[in-house]
Every structure is written in structure tokens, then in C-alpha cells.
C-alpha positions as a Markdown table, in Angstrom:
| # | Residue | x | y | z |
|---|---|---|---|---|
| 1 | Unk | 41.2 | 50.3 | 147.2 |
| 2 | Unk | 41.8 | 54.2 | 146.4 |
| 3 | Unk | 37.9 | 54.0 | 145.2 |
| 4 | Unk | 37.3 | 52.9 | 148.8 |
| 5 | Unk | 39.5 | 55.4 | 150.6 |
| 6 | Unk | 37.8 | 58.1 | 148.2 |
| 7 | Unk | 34.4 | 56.9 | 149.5 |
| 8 | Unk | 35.5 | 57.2 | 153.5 |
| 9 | Unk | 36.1 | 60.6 | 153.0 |
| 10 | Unk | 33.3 | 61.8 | 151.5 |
| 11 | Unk | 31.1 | 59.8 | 154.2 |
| 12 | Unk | 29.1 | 61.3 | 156.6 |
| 13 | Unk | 27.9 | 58.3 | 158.8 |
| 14 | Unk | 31.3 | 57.3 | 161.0 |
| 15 | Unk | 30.3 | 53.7 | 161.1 |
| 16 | Unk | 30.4 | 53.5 | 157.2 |
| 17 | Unk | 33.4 | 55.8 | 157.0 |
| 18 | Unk | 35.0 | 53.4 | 159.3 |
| 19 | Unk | 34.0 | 50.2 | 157.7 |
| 20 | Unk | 35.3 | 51.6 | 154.0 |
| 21 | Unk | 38.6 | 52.2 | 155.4 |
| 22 | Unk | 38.8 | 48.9 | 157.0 |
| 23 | Unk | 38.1 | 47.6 | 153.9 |
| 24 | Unk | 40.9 | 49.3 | 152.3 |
| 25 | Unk | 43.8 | 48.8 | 154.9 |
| 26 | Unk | 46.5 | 46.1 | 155.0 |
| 27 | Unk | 44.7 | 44.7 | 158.6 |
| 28 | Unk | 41.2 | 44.1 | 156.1 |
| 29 | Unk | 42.6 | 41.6 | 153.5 |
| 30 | Unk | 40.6 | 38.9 | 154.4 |
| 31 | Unk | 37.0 | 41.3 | 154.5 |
| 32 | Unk | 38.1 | 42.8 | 151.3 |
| 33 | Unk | 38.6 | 39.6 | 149.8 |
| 34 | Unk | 35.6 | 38.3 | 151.1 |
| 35 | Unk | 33.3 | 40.7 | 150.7 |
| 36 | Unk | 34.7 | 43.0 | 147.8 |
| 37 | Unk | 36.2 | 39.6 | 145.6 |
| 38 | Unk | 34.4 | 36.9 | 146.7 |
| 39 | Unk | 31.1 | 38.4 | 146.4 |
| 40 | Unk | 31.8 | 40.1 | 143.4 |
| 41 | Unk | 30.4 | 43.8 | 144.9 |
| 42 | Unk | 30.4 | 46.6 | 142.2 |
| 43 | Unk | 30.6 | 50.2 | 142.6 |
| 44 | Unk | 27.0 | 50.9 | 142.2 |
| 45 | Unk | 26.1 | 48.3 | 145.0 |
| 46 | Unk | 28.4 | 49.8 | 147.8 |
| 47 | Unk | 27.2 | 53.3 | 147.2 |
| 48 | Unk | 23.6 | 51.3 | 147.7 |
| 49 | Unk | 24.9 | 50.1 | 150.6 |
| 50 | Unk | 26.9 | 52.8 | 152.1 |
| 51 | Unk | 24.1 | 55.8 | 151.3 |
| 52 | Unk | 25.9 | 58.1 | 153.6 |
| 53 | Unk | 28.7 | 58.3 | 151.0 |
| 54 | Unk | 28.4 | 61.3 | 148.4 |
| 55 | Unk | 31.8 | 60.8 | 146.5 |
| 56 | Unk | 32.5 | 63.9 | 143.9 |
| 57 | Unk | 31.3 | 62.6 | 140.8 |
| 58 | Unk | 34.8 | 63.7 | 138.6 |
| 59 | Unk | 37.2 | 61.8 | 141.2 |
| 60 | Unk | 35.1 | 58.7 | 140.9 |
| 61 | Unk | 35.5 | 58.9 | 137.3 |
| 62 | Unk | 39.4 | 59.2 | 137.6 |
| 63 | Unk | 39.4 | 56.0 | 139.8 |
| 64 | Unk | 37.1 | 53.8 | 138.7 |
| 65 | Unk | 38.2 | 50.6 | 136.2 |
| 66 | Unk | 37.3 | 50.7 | 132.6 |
| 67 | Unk | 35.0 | 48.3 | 131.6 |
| 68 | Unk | 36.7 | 46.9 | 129.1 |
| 69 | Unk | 35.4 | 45.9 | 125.4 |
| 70 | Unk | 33.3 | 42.4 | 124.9 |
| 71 | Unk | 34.4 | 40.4 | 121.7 |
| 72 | Unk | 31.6 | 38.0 | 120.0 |
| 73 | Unk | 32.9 | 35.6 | 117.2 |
| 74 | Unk | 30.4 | 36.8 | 114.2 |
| 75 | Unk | 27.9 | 33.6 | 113.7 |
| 76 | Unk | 26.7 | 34.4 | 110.6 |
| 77 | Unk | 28.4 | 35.2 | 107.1 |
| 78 | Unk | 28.0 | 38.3 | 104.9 |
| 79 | Unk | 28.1 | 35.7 | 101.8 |
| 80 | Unk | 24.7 | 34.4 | 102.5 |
| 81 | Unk | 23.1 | 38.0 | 103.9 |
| 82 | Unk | 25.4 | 41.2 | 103.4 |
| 83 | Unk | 22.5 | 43.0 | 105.4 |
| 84 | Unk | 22.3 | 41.2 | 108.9 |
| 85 | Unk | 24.9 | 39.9 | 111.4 |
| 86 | Unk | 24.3 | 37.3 | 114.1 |
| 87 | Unk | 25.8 | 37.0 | 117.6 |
| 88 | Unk | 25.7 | 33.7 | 119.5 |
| 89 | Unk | 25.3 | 35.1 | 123.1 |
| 90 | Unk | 25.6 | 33.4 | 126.4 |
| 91 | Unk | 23.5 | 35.3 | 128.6 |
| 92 | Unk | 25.5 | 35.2 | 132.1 |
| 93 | Unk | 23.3 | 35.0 | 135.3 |
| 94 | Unk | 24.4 | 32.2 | 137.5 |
| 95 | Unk | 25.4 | 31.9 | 140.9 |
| 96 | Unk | 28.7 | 33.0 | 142.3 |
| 97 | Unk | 31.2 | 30.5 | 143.3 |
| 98 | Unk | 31.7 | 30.0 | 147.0 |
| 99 | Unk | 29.0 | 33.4 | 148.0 |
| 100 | Unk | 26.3 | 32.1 | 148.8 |
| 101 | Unk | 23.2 | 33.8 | 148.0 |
| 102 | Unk | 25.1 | 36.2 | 145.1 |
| 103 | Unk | 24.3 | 36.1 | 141.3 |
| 104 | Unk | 26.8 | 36.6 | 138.9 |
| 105 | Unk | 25.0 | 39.0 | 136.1 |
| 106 | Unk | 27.5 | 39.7 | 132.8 |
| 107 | Unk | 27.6 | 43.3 | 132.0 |
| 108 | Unk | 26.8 | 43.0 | 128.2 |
| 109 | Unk | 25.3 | 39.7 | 128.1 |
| 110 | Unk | 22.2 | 41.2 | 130.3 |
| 111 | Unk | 22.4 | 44.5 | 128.1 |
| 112 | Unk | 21.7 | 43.0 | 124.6 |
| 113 | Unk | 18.9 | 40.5 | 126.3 |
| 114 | Unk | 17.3 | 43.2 | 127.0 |
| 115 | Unk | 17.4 | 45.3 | 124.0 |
| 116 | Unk | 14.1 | 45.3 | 122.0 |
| 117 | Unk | 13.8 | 43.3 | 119.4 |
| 118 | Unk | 13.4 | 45.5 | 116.7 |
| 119 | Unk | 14.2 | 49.0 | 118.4 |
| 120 | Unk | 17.2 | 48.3 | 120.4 |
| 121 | Unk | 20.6 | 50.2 | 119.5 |
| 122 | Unk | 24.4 | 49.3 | 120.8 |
| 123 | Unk | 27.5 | 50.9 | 120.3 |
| 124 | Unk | 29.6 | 47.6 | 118.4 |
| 125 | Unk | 32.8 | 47.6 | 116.2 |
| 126 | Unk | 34.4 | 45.2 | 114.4 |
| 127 | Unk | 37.9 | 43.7 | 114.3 |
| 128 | Unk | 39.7 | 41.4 | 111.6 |
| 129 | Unk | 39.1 | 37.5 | 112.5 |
| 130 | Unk | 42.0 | 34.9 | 111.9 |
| 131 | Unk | 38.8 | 32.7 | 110.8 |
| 132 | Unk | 39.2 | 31.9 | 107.7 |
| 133 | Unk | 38.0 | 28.8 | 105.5 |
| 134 | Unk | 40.8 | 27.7 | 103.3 |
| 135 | Unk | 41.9 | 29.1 | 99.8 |
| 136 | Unk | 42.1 | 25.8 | 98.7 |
| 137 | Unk | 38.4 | 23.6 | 98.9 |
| 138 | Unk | 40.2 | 20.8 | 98.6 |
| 139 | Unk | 41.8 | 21.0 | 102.0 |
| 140 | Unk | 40.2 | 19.5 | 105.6 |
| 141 | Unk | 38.0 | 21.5 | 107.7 |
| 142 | Unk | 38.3 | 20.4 | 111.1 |
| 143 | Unk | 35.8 | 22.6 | 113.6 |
| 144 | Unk | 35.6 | 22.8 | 117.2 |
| 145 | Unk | 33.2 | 24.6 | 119.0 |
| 146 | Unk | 31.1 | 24.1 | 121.9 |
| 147 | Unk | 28.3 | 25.8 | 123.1 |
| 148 | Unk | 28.7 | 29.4 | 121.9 |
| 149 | Unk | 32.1 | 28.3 | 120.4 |
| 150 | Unk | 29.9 | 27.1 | 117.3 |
| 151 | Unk | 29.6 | 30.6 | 116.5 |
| 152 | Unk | 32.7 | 30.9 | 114.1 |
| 153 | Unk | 31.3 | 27.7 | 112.4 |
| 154 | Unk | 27.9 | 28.4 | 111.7 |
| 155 | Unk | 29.1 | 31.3 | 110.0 |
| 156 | Unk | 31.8 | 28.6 | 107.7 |
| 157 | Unk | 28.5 | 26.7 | 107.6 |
| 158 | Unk | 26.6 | 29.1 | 105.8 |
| 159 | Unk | 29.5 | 30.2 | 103.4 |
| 160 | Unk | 30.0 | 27.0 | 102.7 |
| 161 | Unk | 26.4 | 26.1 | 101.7 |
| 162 | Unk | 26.3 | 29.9 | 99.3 |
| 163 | Unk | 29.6 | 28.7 | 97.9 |
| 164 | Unk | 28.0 | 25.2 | 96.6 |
| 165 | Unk | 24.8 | 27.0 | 95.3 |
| 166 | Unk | 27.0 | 29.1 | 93.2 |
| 167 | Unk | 28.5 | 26.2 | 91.4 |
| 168 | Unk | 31.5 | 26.4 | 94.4 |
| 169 | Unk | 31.2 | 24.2 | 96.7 |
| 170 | Unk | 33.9 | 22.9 | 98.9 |
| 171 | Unk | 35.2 | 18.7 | 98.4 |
| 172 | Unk | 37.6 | 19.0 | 101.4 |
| 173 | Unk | 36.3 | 16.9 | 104.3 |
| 174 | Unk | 34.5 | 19.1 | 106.9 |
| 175 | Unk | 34.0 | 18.2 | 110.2 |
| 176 | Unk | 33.0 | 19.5 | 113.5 |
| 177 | Unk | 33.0 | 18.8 | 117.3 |
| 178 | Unk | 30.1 | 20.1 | 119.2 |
| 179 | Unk | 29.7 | 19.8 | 122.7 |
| 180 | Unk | 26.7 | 21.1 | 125.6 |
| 181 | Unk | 25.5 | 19.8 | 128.7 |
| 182 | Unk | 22.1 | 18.6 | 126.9 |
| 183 | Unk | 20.5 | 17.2 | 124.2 |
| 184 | Unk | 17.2 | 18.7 | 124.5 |
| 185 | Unk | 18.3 | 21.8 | 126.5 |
| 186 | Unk | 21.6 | 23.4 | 124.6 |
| 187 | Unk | 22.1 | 21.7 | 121.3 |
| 188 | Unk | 22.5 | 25.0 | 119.1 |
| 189 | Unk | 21.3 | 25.5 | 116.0 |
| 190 | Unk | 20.6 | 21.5 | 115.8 |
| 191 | Unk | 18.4 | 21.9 | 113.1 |
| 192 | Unk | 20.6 | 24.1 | 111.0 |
| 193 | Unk | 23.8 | 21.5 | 111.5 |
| 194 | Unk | 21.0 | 18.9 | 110.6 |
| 195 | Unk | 20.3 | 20.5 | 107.0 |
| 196 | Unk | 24.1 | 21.0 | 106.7 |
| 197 | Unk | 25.1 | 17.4 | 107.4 |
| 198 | Unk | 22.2 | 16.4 | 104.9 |
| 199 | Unk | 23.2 | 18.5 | 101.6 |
| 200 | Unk | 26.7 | 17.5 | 102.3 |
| 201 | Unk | 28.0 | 21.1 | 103.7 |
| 202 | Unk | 29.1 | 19.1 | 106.7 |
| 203 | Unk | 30.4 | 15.7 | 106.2 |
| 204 | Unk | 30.8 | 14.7 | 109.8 |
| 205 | Unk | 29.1 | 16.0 | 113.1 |
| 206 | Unk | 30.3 | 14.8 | 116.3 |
| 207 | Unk | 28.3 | 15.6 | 119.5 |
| 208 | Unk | 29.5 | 15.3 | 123.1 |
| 209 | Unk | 26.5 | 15.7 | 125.6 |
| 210 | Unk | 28.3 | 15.9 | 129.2 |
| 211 | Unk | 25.6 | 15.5 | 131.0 |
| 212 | Unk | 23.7 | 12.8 | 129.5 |
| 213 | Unk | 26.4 | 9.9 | 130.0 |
| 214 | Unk | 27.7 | 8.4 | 133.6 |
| 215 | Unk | 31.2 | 10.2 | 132.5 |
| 216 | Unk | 31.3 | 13.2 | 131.2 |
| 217 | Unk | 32.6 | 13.4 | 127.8 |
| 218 | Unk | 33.7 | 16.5 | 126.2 |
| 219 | Unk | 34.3 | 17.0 | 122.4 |
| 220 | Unk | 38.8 | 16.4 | 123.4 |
| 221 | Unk | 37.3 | 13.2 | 124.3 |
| 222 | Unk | 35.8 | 12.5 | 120.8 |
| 223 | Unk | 38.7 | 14.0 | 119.3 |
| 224 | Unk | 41.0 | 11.4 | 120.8 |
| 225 | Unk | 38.9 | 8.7 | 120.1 |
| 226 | Unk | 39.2 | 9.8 | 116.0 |
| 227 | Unk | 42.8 | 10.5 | 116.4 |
| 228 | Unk | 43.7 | 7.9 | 113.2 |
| 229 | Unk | 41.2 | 9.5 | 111.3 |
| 230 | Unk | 41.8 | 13.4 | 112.2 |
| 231 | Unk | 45.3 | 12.3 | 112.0 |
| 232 | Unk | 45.3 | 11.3 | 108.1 |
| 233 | Unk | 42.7 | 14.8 | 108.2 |
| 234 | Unk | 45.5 | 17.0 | 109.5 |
| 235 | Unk | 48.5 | 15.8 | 108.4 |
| 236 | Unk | 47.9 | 13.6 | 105.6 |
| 237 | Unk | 45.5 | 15.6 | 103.9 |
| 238 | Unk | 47.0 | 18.8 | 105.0 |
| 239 | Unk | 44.0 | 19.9 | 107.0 |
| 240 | Unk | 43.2 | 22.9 | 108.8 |
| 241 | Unk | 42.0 | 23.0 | 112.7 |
| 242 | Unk | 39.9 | 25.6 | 114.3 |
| 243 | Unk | 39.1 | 26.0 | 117.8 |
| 244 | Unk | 36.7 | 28.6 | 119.2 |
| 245 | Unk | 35.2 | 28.7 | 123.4 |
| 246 | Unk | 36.9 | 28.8 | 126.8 |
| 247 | Unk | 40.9 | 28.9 | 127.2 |
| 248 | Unk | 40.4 | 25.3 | 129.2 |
| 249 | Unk | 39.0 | 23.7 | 126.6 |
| 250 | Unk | 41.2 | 25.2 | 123.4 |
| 251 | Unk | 44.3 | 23.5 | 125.8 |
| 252 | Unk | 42.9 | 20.4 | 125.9 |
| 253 | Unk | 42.0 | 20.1 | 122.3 |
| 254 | Unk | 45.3 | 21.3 | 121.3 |
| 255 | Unk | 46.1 | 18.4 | 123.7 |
| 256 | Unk | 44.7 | 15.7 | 121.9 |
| 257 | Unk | 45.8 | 17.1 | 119.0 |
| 258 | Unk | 49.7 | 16.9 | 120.3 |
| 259 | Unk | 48.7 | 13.2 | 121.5 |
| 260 | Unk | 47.8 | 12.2 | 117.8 |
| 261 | Unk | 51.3 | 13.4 | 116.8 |
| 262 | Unk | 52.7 | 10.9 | 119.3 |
| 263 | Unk | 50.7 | 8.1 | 118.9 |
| 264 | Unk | 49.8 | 8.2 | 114.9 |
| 265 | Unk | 52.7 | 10.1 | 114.0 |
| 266 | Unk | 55.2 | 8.5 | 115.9 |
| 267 | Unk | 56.9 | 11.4 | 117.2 |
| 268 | Unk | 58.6 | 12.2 | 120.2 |
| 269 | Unk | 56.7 | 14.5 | 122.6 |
| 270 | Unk | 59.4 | 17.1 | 122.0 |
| 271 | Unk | 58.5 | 17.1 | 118.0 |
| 272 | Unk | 54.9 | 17.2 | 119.2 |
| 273 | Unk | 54.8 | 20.1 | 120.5 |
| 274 | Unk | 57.3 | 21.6 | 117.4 |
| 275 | Unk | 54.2 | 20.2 | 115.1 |
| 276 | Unk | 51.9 | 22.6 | 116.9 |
| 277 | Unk | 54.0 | 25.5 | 116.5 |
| 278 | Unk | 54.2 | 24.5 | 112.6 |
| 279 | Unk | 50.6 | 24.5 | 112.2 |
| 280 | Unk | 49.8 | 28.0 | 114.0 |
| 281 | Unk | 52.6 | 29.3 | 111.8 |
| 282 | Unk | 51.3 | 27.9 | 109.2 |
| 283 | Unk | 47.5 | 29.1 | 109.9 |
| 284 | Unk | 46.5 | 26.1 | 110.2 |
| 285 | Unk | 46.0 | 25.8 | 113.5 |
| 286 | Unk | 43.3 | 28.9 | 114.3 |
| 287 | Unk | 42.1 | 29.7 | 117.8 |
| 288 | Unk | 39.7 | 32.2 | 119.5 |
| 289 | Unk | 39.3 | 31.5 | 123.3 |
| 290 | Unk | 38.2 | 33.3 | 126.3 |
| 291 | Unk | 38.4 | 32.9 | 130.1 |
């Protein structure tokens, strides 16, 4: 709201000035949240708005948020191509939620779409990953990953497939969850998970299409309905469990995941909820979520 107050100084028509203030007082809540948070209104499109308003450039800089940094899950491996790296990228433009009329366009999404192909620069770092296929091949690979949560495990995918052509391959059971809205519309990489499931990289592929059934079902749902088999995965086999996509769904798998402990391991809820600290201790139990 100081951005606001900054802008009703430096105003020169009265009605705006007056409007910006209102915006920023205790007695404009409601328009603030309204028209400010509800609508999702930026910087740039309030000094469109308000062209009267000719804020000194340096104090705008002192008040204005920092964007902050966008993290992608890598989706490819440098075992297979040391040269290139792949991004699986949602590309956000979608309506607002409850403002009618108002898209909702993600910052960096937007900016790499429209990069060129073959031209187009960004400024990118990298950070360390808690993704990790096991030291021992031996051991249970259980993914989950829906829509761009695959990302993480195309990447395993394609390690796993340059470790078996080099004599390495993995005999632990791999599995992964998969979930979009439809079949024909959002099923990533099918083709690639195809090939994988067919020279034995991936032993088992379970898809959940929420759209295309009369209820929705959503890869917790297939995970409860394997929870004897992911059960003998996890804990008999000493299996490893990772979870990549939205904060919602990581709490739900982790979820079903508790709910096997109760009903195939025949613990108490209590020593449920211990077993999932034991596994994130013990790494294996890996997530990366986001809101």
C-alpha cells in the first residue's frame, strides 16, 4: 500500500490521486481487496490506468516486491546428453478465480514461451536436487508425478535406460503414477513412457485421467487401490518414494501412503505417521512440491 500512497503523490489528476489513496486507507479494504487482490492488478497496469501518475523512478524501485526466483525440476538427465537440459513447463494463462473477465498470465512461464527457438537467452541457475535414484539397483522405485510433476521422472527414466545400455541396468521394481485431465489432450511424453515400459526401464505405469471417468480419480486414488502391493514395494522391499507437483497433491499421496501403514502394516495411526518421518529421514521419502 506504500506503492499506492507513493503513486497519490506524484499524481496530478485529483480524481486518481483520490482514488489511489482510497485504495490505500484502512476505510478501502474491501476495494483494495477487490480490485488490487482479487483481480490480480500489477504495477505496470495501474500506472496504465492511472496515467496522470509520474512516480520517481528510484522510490518505485525501493517499494516495489521482488519477483522472486522460479524453480523447474530438470526433466532430462546429463547421463544420456551432457550438452542439453529440458524443462517441463506449464505455461500459465487461465482465468482468475472469482474476477470475471481477468486472465491470470505466469511471469516466467509466458517469458520462456516466447523465447525463440533457437535464439532465445535467459538468465537460469541451478541448485542441488534431493532427486536421486538409489545407490542400490536393487531397491524399488516408486514415482509420482502428474502433469509437469513427471519432470523429475523422465529424467530417472532416461538414466535409467543409459545405465542398462552400459551393461547397468537397474532390477529394482520401478513404478510410476501419472495423472492429467486427458488422454488425448495432456498425457506427457506418452510415447517416451511407452518405449520405457516396453524395454523394461519401467515396469509398471499407472495412469489416472480425471476427466475421462464419472469420478474423478487422481493417481492417491490408484495408489490406495495398490496399497498391498506398494506396501510389500516400500516396506518389504525397502523401496524408495518420490513425489514431485502441487503441495495438495504431495499431502494426499503421503496420505495414502500413511493409510497403507495402517491397513497393511497394522499400525496404529500414531506409528503411521512415525513411519513417514522414518522414511524422509531416511531419504526415502523425496518430495518437491509447489503451491
Amino acid at each position: 500500500k506504500e506503492l499506492l500512497l507513493l503513486m497519490a503523490e506524484h499524481t496530478s489528476d485529483p480524481a486518481h490521486a483520490s482514488r489511489l489513496s482510497h485504495l490505500a486507507s484502512a476505510a478501502g479494504k474491501q476495494a483494495y481487496s477487490d480490485y488490487i487482490q482479487r483481480d490480480g492488478r500489477g504495477l505496470t497496469e495501474l500506472l496504465q490506468e492511472f496515467r496522470s501518475c509520474k512516480p520517481p523512478f528510484g522510490a518505485v524501485l525501493e517499494l516495489v516486491t521482488k519477483l522472486t526466483p522460479r524453480y523447474y525440476t530438470i526433466s532430462s538427465s546429463s547421463a544420456k546428453d551432457a550438452t542439453t537440459l529440458h524443462l517441463t513447463v506449464k505455461v500459465v494463462r487461465e482465468p482468475m478465480r472469482n474476477a470475471e473477465g481477468r486472465t491470470k498470465v505466469g511471469v516466467c512461464s509466458t517469458q520462456l514461451e516466447a523465447l525463440p527457438a533457437s535464439t532465445g537467452r535467459a538468465a537460469v541457475f541451478v541448485r542441488p536436487s534431493a532427486f536421486r535414484l538409489p545407490a542400490d539397483p536393487t531397491k524399488p522405485v516408486i514415482m509420482v508425478g502428474p502433469g509437469t510433476g513427471i519432470a523429475p521422472f523422465r529424467a530417472f527414466l532416461q538414466e535409467l535406460q543409459t545405465r542398462a545400455a552400459r551393461g547397468a541396468g537397474h532390477s529394482g521394481h520401478t513404478r510410476l503414477y501419472f495423472g492429467c485431465r486427458h488422454s488425448r489432450r495432456d498425457f506427457l511424453y506418452q510415447d517416451e513412457l511407452a518405449a520405457a515400459k516396453a524395454d523394461g526401464s519401467l515396469s509398471e505405469l499407472r495412469v489416472a485421467f480425471s476427466r475421462e471417468t464419472e469420478r474423478k480419480v487422481y493417481v492417491q486414488h490408484l495408489m490406495r487401490d495398490d496399497g498391498a502391493q506398494l506396501w510389500k514395494l516400500v516396506h518389504g522391499e525397502g523401496g524408495y518414494v518420490y513425489i514431485c507437483g502441487g503441495t495438495s497433491m504431495g499431502r494426499e499421496v503421503v496420505g495414502a501412503i500413511q493409510a497403507m501403514a495402517v491397513e497393511h502394516g497394522k499400525m496404529s495411526d500414531g506409528a503411521a505417521a512415525d513411519y513417514i518421518k522414518v522414511l524422509t529421514a531416511e531419504g526415502r521419502l523425496v518430495q518437491e512440491l509447489w503451491s
